[in-house]
C-alpha positions as CSV (number, residue, x, y, z in Angstrom):
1,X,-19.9,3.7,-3.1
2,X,-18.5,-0.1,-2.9
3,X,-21.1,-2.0,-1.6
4,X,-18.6,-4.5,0.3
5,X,-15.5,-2.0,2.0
6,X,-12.4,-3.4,3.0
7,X,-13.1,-1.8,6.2
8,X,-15.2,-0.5,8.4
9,X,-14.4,1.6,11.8
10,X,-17.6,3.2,13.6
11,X,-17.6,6.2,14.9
12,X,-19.8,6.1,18.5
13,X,-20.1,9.1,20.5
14,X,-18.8,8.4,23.7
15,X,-21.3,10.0,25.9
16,X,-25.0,12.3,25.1
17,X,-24.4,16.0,24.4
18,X,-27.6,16.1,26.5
19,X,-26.8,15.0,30.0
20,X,-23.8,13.0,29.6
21,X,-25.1,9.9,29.7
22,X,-22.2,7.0,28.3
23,X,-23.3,5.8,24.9
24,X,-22.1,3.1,23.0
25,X,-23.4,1.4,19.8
26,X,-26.0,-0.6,21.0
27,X,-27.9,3.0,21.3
28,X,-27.3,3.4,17.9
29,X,-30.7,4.4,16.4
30,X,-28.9,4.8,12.5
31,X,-25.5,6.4,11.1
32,X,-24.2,8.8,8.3
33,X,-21.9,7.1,6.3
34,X,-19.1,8.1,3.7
35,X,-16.2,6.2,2.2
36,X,-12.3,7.1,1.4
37,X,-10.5,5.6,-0.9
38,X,-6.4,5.4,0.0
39,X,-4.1,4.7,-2.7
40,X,-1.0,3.0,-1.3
41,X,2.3,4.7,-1.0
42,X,4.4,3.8,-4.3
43,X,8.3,2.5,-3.5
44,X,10.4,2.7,-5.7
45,X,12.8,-0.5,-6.2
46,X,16.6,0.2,-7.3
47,X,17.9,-2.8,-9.3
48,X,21.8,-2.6,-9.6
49,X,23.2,-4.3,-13.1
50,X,26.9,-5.5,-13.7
51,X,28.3,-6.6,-16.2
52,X,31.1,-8.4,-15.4
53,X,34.8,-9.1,-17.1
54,X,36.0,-12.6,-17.1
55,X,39.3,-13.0,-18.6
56,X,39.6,-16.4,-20.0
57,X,43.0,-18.8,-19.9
58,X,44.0,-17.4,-23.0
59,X,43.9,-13.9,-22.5
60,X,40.8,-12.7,-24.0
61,X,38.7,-10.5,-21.8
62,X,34.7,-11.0,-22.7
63,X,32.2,-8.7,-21.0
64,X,28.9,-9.6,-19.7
65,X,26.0,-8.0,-21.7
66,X,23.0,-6.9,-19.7
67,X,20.0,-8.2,-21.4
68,X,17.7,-5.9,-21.5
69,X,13.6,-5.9,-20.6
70,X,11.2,-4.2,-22.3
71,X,10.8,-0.9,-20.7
72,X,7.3,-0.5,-19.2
């Protein structure tokens, strides 16, 4: 269990199963207490390339070269 959580959220019952009584969490007399770990949702990031043709004054068209990253 991680000693420091990013979060907490108590859980007070809002009234006694007794008599009804309201509660609230200055009754509390102790707790249970378990911990979930989330792992965010993954996006996925679509990166369009283009290589463009320029076409110089004298004629020549010269394409762009993508440079290329390592892949991961």
């Amino acid at each position: 269990m991680a000693e420091v959580p990013d979060e907490i959220a108590d859980h007070v019952p809002p009234a006694c199963t007794g008599c009804g009584s309201g509660l609230s969490a200055s009754d509390s007399v102790g707790f249970v207490r378990r911990q979930v770990r989330d792992i965010p949702l993954v996006t996925v990031m679509v990166t369009e390339h283009r290589a463009h043709r320029c076409q110089c004054a004298c004629g020549t068209v010269t394409s762009g070269v993508e440079e290329r990253e390592d892949s991961h």
